[in-house]
VEXFI-243767 format. One record per residue (C-alpha): residue number from 1; residue in one letter; y, x, z. Coordinates in pm, whole numbers, always signed. Each point is the difference from the previous one (the first is absolute). Layout:
% residues N
NUM,A,Y,X,Z .
...
***
This chain:
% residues 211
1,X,-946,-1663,-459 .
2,X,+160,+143,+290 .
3,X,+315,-41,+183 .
4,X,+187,+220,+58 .
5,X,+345,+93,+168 .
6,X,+234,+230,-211 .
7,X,+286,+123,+291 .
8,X,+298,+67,-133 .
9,X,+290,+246,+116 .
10,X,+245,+235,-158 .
11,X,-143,+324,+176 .
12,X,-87,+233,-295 .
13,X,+139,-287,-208 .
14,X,-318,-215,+41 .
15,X,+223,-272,-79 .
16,X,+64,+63,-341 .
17,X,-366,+66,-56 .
18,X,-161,-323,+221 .
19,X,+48,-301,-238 .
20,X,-154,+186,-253 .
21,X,-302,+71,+166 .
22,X,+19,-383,+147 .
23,X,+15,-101,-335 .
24,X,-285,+228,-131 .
25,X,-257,-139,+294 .
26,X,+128,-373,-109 .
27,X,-92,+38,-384 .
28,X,-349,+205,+139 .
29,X,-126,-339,+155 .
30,X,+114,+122,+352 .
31,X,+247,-226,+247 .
32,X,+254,+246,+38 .
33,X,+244,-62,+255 .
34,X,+367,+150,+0 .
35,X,+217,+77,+381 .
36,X,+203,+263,+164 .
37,X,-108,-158,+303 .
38,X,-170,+225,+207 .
39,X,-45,-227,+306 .
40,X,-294,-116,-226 .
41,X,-203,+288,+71 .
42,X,+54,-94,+401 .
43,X,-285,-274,-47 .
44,X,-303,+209,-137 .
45,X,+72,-129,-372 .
46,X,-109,-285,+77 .
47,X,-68,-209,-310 .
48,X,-37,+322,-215 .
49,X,-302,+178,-135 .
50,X,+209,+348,-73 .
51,X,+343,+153,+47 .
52,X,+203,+199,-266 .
53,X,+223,+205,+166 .
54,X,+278,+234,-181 .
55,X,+304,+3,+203 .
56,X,-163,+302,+258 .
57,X,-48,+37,+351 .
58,X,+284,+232,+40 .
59,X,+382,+77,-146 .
60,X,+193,+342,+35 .
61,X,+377,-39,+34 .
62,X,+272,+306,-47 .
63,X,+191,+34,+316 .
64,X,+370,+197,-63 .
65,X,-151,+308,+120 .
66,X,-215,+14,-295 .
67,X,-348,-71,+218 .
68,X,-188,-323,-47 .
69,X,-100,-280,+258 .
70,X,-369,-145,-53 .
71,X,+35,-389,-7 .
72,X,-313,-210,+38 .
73,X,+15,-257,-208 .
74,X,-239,-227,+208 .
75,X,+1,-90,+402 .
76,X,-248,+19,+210 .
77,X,-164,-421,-27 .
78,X,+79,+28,-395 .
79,X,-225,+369,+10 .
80,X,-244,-145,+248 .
81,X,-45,-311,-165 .
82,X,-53,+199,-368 .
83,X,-310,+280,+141 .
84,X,-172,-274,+185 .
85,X,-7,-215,-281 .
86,X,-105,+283,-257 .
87,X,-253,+137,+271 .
88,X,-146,-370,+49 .
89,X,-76,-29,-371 .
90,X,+311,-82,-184 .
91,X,+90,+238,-319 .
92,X,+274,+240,-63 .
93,X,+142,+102,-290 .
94,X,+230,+289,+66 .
95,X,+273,+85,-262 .
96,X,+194,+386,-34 .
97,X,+299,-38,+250 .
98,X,-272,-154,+213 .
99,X,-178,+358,+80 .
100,X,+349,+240,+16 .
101,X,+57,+167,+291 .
102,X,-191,-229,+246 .
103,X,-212,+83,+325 .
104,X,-339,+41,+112 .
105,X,-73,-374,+77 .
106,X,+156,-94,-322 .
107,X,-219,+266,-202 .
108,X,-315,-139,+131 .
109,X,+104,-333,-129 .
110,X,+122,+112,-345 .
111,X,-213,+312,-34 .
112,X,+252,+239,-99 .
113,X,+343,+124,+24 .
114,X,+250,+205,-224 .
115,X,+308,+169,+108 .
116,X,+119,+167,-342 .
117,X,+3,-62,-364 .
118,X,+109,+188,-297 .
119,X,+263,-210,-255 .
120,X,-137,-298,-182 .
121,X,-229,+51,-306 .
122,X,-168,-126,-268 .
123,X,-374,+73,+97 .
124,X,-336,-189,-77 .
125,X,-185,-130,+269 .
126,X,-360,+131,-44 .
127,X,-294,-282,+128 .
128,X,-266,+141,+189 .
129,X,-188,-292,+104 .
130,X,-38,-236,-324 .
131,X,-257,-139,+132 .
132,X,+176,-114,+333 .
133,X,+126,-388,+8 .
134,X,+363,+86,+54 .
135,X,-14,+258,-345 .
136,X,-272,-217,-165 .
137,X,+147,-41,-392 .
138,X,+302,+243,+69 .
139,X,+57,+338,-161 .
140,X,+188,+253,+33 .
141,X,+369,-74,-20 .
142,X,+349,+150,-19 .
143,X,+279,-106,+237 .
144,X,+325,+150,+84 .
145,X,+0,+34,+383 .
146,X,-18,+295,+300 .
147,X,-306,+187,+61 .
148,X,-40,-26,+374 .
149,X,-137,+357,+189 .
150,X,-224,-225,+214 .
151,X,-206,+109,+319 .
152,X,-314,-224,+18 .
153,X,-288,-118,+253 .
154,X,-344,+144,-146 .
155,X,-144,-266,+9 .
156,X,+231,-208,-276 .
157,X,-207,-46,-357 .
158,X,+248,+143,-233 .
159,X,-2,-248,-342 .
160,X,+286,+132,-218 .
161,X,+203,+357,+10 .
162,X,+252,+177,-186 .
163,X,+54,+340,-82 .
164,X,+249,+197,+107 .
165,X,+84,+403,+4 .
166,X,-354,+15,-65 .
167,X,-145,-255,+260 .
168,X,-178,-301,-28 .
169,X,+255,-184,+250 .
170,X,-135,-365,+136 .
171,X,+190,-318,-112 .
172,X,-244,-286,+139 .
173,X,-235,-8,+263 .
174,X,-209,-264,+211 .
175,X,-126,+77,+379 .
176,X,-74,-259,+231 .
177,X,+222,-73,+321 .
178,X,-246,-171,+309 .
179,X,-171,-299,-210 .
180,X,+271,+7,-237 .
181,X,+42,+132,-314 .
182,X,+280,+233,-133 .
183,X,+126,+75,-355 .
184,X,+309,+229,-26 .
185,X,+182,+139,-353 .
186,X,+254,+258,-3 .
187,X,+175,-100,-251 .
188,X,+274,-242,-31 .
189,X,+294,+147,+63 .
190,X,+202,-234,-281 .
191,X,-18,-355,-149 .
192,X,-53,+190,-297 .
193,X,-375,+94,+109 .
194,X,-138,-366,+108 .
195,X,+113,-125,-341 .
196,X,-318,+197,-110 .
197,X,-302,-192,-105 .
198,X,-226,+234,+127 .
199,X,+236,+8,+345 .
200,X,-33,-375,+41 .
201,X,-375,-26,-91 .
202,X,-66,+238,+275 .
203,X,+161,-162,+245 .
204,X,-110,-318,-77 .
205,X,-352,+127,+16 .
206,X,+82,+214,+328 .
207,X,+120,-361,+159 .
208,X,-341,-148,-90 .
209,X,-192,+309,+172 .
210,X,+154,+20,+252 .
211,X,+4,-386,+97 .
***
């Protein structure tokens, strides 16, 4: 099995969400490991086969004027450190906050990027791939989360969707990143959504892939 980094951080309240999914990957055969360090990422992964990363690339706070400041929740070794290692083989496994309202070089990495969302819902997440290691055994499933209005390379193989106002919207996608391989969901915005057996099969399964 593979092992795998799950980086925590309370940035779209990852925090609440990361042992879960630390503890998921542990019970899947995986060895999961659990830090909010991000100086980690500085040295390539070393010592990993894949990251899971939920916490973002970027924060907006409020300023008293009613505008919002873009925070980047990573410097500049801790981002270099994460593309090379992703581009020289290592696997990513991005997570919802993970793709909002980031940049170009981050988009290449993840695949895609969202900047709205309507209110949480109950909706079921349709699989399009069944056949596709990460879905392989999964059906469809209901969670309770936010539907993401995602922008997305072409080239991304779209494996599960959800409808919405009468689109198929995309949910989880794979792409590759240099020699590395990329797996990205957009869902998880609550605990309440990785407590889901089909949720933690998938990402055990997208950890293996992508390692």
């Amino acid at each position: 099995m593979s092992r795998v980094l799950v980086l925590n951080g309370t940035n779209h309240n990852f925090h609440t969400c990361a042992p879960t999914i630390h503890s998921a990957l542990q019970g899947a055969g995986h060895q999961s490991t659990l830090t909010d360090d991000k100086d980690v990422l500085a040295s390539g992964l070393g010592g990993f086969d894949a990251i899971v990363l939920g916490t973002g690339f970027t924060r907006r706070e409020r300023l008293p004027d009613g505008s919002r400041k873009l925070h980047y929740e990573l410097n500049e070794t801790q981002t270099l450190g994460l593309f090379g290692a992703i581009e020289a083989g290592k696997g990513f496994v991005g997570i919802h906050g993970t793709g909002w309202w980031i940049d170009g070089a981050s988009m290449r990495l993840t695949g895609g990027t969202a900047n709205w969302h309507p209110p949480g819902l109950e909706f079921t997440v349709k699989v399009q791939a069944p056949d596709h290691p990460i879905f392989k055994g999964i059906s469809d499933f209901t969670v309770r989360d936010e539907i993401y209005m995602s922008a997305w390379e072409p080239t991304v193989s779209v494996l599960a969707t959800a409808p919405w106002n009468g689109q198929n919207l995309p949910m989880a996608w794979t792409h590759s990143y240099g020699r590395g391989k990329v797996f990205f969901t957009t869902l998880g915005h609550a605990n309440n959504t990785f407590e889901t057996v089909e949720v933690q099969r998938m990402l055990a399964n997208a950890v293996a892939w992508v390692s």
